[in-house]
C-alpha positions as CSV (number, residue, x, y, z in Angstrom):
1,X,-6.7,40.4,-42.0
2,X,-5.8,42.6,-38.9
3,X,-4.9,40.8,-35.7
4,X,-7.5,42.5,-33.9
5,X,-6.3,40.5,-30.1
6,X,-3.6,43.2,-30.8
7,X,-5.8,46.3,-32.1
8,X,-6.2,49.3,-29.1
9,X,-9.9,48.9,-27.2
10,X,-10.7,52.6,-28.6
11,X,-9.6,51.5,-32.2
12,X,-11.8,48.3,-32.4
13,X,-14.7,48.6,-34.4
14,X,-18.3,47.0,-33.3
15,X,-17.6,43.7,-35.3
16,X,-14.1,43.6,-34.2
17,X,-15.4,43.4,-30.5
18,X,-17.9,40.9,-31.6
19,X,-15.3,38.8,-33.0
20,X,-12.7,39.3,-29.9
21,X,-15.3,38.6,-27.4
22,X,-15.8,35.2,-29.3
23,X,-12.5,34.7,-29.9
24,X,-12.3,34.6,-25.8
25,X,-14.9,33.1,-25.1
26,X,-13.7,30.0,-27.2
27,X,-10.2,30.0,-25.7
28,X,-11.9,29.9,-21.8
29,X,-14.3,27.3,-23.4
30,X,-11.7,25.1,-25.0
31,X,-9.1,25.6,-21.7
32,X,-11.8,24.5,-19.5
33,X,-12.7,21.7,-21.5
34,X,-8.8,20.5,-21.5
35,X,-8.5,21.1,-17.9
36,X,-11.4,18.8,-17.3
37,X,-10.3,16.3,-19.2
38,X,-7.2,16.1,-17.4
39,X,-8.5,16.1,-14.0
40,X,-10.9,13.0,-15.0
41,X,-7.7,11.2,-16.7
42,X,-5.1,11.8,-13.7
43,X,-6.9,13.5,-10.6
44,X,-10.0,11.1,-10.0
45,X,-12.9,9.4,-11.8
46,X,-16.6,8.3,-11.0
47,X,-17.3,5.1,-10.7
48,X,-20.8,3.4,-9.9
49,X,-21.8,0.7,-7.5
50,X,-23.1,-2.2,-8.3
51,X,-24.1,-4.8,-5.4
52,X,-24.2,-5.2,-1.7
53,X,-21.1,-6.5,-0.8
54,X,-19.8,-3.3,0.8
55,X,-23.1,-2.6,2.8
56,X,-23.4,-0.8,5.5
57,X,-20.2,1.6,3.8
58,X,-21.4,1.5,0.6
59,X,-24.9,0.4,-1.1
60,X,-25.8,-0.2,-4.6
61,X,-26.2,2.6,-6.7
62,X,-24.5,4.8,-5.2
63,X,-21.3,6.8,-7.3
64,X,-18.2,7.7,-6.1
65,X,-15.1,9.7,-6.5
66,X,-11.9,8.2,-6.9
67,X,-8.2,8.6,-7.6
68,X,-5.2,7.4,-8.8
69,X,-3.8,4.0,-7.1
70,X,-1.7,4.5,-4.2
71,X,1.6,3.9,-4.9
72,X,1.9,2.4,-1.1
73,X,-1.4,0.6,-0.2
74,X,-2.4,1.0,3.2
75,X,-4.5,-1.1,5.5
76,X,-8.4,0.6,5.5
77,X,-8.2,1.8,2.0
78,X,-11.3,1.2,0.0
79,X,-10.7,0.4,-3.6
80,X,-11.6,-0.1,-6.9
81,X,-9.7,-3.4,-8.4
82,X,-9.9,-4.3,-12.1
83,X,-7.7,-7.6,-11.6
84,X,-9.8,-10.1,-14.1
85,X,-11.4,-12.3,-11.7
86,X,-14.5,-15.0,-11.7
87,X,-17.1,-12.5,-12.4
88,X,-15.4,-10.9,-15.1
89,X,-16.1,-7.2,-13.9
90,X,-14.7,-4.4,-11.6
91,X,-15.2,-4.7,-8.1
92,X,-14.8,-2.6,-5.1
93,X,-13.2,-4.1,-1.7
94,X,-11.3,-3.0,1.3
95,X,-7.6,-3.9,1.8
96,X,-7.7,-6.1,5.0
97,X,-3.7,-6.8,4.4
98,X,-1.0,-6.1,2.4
99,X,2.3,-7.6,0.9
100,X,4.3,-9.9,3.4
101,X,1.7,-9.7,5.9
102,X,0.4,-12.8,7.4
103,X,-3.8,-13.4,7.1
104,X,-5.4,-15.6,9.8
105,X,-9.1,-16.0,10.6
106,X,-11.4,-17.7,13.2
107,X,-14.4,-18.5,10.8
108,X,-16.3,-19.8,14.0
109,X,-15.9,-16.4,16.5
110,X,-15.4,-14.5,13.0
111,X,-12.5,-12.7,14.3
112,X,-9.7,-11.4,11.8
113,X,-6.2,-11.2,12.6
114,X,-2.8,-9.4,10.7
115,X,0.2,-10.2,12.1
116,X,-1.1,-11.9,15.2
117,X,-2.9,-9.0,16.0
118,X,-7.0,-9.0,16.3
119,X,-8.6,-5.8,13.9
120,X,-11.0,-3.9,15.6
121,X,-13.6,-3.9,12.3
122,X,-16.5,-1.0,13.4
123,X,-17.0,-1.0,9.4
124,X,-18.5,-3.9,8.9
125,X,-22.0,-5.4,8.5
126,X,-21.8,-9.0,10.1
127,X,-18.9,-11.0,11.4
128,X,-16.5,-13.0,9.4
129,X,-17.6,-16.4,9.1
130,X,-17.9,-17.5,5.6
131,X,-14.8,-19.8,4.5
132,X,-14.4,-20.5,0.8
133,X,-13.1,-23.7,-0.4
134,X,-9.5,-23.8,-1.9
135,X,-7.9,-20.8,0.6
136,X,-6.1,-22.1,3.6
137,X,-5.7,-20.2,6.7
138,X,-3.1,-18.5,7.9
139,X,-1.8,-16.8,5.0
140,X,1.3,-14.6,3.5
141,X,0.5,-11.7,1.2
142,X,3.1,-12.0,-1.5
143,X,5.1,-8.9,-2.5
144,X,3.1,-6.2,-4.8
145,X,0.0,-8.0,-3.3
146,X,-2.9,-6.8,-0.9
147,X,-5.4,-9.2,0.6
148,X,-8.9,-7.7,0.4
149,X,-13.2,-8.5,1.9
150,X,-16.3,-6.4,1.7
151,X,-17.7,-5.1,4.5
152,X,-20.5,-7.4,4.0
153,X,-18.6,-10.0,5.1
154,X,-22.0,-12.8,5.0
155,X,-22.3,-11.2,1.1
156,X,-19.1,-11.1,-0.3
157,X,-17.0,-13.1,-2.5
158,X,-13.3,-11.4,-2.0
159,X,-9.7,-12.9,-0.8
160,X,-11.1,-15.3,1.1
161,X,-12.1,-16.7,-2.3
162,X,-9.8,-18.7,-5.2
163,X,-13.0,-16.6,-7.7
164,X,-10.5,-13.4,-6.4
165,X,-7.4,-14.2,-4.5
166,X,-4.5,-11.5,-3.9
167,X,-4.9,-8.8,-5.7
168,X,-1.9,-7.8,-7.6
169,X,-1.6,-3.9,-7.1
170,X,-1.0,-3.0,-10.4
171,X,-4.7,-3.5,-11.1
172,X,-5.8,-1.2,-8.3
173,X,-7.6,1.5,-10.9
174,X,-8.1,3.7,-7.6
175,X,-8.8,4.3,-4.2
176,X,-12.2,5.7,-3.2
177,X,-12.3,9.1,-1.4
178,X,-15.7,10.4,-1.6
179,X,-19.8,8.9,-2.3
180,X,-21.4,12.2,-3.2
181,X,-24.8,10.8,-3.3
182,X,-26.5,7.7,-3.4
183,X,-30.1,6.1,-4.4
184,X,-32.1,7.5,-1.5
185,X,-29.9,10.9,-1.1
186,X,-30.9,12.3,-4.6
187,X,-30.8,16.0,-3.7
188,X,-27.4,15.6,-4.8
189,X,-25.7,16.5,-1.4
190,X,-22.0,15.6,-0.7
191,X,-21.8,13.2,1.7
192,X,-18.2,13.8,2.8
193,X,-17.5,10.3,3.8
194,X,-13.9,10.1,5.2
195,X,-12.6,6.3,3.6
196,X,-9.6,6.7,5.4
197,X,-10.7,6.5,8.9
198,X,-10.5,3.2,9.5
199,X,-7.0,3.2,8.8
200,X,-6.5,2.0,12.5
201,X,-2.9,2.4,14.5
202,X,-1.6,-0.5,15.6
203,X,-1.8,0.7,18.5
204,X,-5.2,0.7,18.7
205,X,-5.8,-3.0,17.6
206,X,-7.1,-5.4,19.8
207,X,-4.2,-7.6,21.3
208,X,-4.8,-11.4,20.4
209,X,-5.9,-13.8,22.8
């Protein structure tokens, strides 16, 4: 059989166009299809929310984008963490913390403090008061670790917790960059939320007192 991808345009026959038209149409199909694949195995991934213990950020049901783990975990970051843990599923936090960093709280003003310093927290739902049996008070976050909570600090079960503890960061599958829609936004509209901008300076963080 001719290689008709190499036949003149004027020389092709009806069928041959038929055939060549299909023959491109599969390649852009099949490229695409590759390139997608790809993007959804290295770039990012969806994931869905399940649960309240990220409110007012996040609420249940709603889906986000997400990509690779960061190889240097920052402070802010919201992430999705498939360490095995007490529930025996995925969950999704924000790293309060990370490794060598010292952990203190005031469970009765609810104030949370890294490295002496008080965080200025506009991301959460309700103060920091819950205190899990088993986790002492101040702590170190060991190497290769990162001390996560929820923003729903009243609802969530997190570092604060022996059911989760450090999180080692080999088990963060991603870090969340954007919630295109949720359960009440179903037009499907991109809500651009920007994950990253509570990565406060310390400069900006509260002195303690």
């Amino acid at each position: 059989m001719n290689d008709i991808a190499l036949l003149e345009k004027e020389k092709c026959t009806k069928s041959d166009r038929v055939v060549l038209n299909l023959y491109d149409f599969v390649s852009v199909l099949v490229s695409a299809v590759v390139a997608i694949a790809f993007i959804f195995m290295f770039v990012f991934r969806v994931v869905g929310v399940v649960g309240t213990s990220m409110v007012p950020t996040l609420n249940d049901g709603d889906w986000l984008f997400i990509t690779a783990g960061d190889p240097h975990p920052q402070y802010g970051q919201v992430i999705i963490i498939t360490q095995p843990n007490w529930f025996d599923e995925p969950i999704v936090k924000r790293i309060i913390a990370t490794e060598n960093q010292t952990v203190d709280i005031n469970f009765e003003k609810g104030e949370v403090f890294v490295d002496g310093v008080q965080l200025d927290e506009p991301y959460i739902n309700n103060l920091t008061l819950n205190q899990e049996d088993g986790v002492t008070f101040p702590l170190t976050v060991p190497e290769g670790h990162v001390f996560v909570m929820g923003d729903n600090r009243q609802g969530s079960t997190d570092s604060r917790s022996e059911k989760i503890g450090f999180i080692d960061e080999n088990y963060i599958l991603g870090v969340v960059k954007v919630r295109p829609f949720n359960i009440s936004n179903m037009d499907g509209k991109f809500s651009m939320y920007s994950f990253s901008q509570w990565k406060i300076a310390k400069a900006e963080l509260k002195s303690a007192q």
